[in-house]
Structures are given as C-alpha cells and as structure tokens.
C-alpha positions in Angstrom: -99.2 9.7 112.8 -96.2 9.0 114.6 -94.2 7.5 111.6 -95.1 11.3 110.0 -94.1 13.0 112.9 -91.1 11.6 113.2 -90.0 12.0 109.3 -91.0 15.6 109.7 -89.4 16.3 113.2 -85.9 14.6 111.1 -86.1 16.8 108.1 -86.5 19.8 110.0 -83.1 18.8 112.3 -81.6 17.5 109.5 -82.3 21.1 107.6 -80.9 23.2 110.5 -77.2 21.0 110.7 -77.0 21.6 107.2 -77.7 25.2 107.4 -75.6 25.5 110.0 -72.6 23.2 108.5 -72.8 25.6 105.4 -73.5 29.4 106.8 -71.7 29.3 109.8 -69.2 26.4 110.4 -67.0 27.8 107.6 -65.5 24.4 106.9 -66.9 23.9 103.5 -66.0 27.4 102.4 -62.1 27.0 103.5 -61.3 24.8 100.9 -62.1 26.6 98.2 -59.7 28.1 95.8 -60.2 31.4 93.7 -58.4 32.9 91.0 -55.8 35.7 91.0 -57.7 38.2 88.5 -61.4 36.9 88.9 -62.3 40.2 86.3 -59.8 39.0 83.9 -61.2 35.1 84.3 -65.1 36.4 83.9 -64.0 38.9 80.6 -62.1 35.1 79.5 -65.2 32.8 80.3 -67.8 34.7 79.4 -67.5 34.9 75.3 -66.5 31.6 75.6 -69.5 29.7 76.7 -72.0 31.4 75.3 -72.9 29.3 71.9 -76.1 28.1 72.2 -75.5 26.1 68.9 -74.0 23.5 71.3 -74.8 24.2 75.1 -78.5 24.9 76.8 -79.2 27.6 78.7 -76.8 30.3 77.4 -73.6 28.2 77.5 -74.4 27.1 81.5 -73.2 23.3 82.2 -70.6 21.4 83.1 -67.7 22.3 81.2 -64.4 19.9 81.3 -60.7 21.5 79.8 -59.0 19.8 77.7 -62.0 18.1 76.2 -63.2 14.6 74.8 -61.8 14.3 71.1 -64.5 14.3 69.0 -62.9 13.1 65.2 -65.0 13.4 61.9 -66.2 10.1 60.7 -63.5 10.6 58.0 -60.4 11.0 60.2 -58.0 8.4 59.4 -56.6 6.0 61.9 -53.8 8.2 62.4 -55.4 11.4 62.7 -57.7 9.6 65.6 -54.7 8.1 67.3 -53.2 11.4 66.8 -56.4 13.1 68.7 -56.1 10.8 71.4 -52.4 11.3 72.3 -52.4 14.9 71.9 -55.5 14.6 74.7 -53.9 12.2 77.1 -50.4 14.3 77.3 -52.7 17.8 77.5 -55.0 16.1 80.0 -51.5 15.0 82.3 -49.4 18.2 81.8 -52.8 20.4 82.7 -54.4 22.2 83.4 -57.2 20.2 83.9 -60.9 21.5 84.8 -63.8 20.5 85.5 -66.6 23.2 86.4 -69.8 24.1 86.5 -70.0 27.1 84.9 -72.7 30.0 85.0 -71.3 32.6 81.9 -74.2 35.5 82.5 -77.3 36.4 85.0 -79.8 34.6 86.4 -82.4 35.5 89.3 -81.6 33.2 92.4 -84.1 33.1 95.0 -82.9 31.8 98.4 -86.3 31.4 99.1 -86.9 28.7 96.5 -83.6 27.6 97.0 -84.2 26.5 101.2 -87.8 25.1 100.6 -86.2 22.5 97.8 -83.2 21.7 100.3 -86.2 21.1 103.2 -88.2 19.4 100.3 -85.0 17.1 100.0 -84.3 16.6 103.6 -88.1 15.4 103.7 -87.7 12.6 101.2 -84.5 11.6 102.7 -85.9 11.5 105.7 -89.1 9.3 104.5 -87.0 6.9 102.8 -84.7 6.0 105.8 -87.7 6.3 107.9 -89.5 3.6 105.7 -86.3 1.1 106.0 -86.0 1.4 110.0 -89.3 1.3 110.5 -89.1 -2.6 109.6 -85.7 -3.1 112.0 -85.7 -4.5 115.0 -83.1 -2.9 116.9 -82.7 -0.5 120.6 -82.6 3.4 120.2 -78.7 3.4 119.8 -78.3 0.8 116.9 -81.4 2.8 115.0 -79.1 6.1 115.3 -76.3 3.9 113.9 -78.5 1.9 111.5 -79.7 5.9 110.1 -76.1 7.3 110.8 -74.8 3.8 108.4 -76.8 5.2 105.7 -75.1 9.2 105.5 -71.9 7.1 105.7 -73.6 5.1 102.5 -74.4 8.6 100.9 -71.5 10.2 101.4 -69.4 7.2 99.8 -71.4 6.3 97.0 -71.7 10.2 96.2 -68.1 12.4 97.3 -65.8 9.7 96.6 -66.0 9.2 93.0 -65.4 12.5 92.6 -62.4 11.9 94.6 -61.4 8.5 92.6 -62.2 10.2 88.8 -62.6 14.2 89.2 -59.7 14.8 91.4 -61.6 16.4 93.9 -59.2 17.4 96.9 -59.0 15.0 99.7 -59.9 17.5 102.1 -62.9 18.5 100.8 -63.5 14.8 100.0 -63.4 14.3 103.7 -65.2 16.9 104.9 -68.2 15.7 102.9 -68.7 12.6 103.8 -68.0 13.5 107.5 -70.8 16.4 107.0 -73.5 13.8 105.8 -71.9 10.7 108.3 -72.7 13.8 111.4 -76.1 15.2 109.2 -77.7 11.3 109.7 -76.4 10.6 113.4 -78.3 14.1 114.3 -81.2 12.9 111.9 -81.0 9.1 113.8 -81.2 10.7 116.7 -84.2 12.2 116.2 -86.2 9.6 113.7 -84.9 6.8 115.9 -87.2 8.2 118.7 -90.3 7.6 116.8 -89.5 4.9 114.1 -88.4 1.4 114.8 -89.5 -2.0 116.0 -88.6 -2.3 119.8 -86.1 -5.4 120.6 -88.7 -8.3 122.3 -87.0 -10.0 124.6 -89.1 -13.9 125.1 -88.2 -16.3 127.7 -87.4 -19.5 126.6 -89.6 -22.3 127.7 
C-alpha cells in the first residue's frame, strides 16, 4: 500500500512540474523558431505531403530535406556514386530539415492528451519506484539515486538529437535539465515512501 501510494503521490508531482515547465515557465517555448510567411510555408507543405501512395495518415510523419537516395536496382555505379555526392554537398550547403509534419486537420483532445502524459508519469514513476525500492540508501541519496535516473533519461534521449539531428544546444540543455529537476521533485516525493532504510549494526 505504501509502495502504491508513493508511485501515485510521484506521478501526480511529477505531472504538475511538467505542466508547469511547459504552460507557464515559458522556457521551452523561447527557443523555438517560426517562419517569416507561415501562410505561404502551409500553401507550400500542404500539396506536398499529401500522397498516401507513400506516407500513412495523409502524408503526416517525419519528413527529412534533402532525403536518403534511393537508386533503381539498375543504376550504374556511377549514377549511385553520383546520387550520393549530389546528397552529401545538398545535405552540407542546406537547408537541412527534419520535422514532424502535420499537412491537414485532425481533432486534438487536451483531455486525452493530459491523461496519457499522467498515464506516462505513472509508469515512470513505477519503474524507478521498483528499482529504489531494493536500495539501501538515507532519504537524500534516494532523491539522488531517482534524480540519477532523469539525468539518465535526458542523456540517452535529448542528446542524440543533439549529436545526429542538430538539435540546438540550448534546447538540448534545457531538456535534459527539465527531466534532471522533473526526477529530483519526483525523488523527493517517492523517496519518502520507497526505499530500504540504512541499518546501522554494531560490530561485535
């Protein structure tokens, strides 16, 4: 029961940071660019991602400018080589994009959306919860032993986007500094009721 109560009690501080980080700190939003003529860029993207002979959904998806060459089984050596070149200097000289990429309507409930992000700060929460609960450590290493793991997550998930998708530093940073601060709040609260107390035995 307490184990429960103490996953549950994380998610739901867990949840508010993260609302908070996104809907009112602002410093997500800042970094984020936008085009001069966002008419003229819809009236451009629009036609162009709608073939459903080769994307799902309508054209929606990740879409990445220039693309992969993709040669016919009977291009020549050349005419590969040729493919590949013309893809590495277009790919270097930009621009260069990687987006995803919504061309028409869709219905978005915020409603669904907030009780799958809650859903999803529940699971995290039970699966740190499930690893500290076999530690041995005082309330202040379990917030840093739960903290250590948004530090993990924020690594293993902003920085390759970083290293191979040239996301911008900043908002490289400010990622993996929202999920290192999301898991100290979220320590601080699971660490309360999950953990092995440190025994102290005197020695004979």
């Amino acid at each position: 029961m307490k184990f429960a109560l103490g996953v549950l009690l994380t998610a739901v501080a867990v949840f508010a940071w993260e609302a908070l980080s996104w809907t009112t700190l602002g410093w997500h939003e800042s970094g984020y660019r936008q085009f001069r003529d966002e008419a003229h860029m819809a009236e451009l993207l629009a036609p162009a991602l709608t073939n459903p002979q080769t994307q799902a959904s309508g054209g929606a998806g990740i879409y990445v400018m220039p693309s992969m060459p993709k040669p016919t089984k009977h291009a020549t050596v050349e005419e590969v080589r040729k493919a590949w070149a013309d893809h590495e200097e277009a790919y270097h000289n930009g621009p260069w994009v990687y987006a995803i990429v919504r061309p028409g309507k869709r219905e978005i409930s915020m409603a669904n959306n907030l009780i799958l992000s809650f859903l999803r700060s529940l699971v995290c929460a039970g699966i740190i919860a499930s690893l500290l609960a076999h530690a041995m450590l005082p309330y202040g290493a379990r917030i840093l032993f739960v903290a250590a793991a948004g530090l993990f997550a924020g690594l293993a998930c902003d920085l390759p986007m970083w290293i191979w998708f040239e996301n911008p530093g900043r908002d490289t940073v400010v990622n993996i500094a929202d999920h290192f601060i999301t898991w100290v709040i979220g320590g601080a609260v699971l660490g309360l009721f999950v953990g092995k107390d440190v025994v102290l035995t005197k020695g004979v």
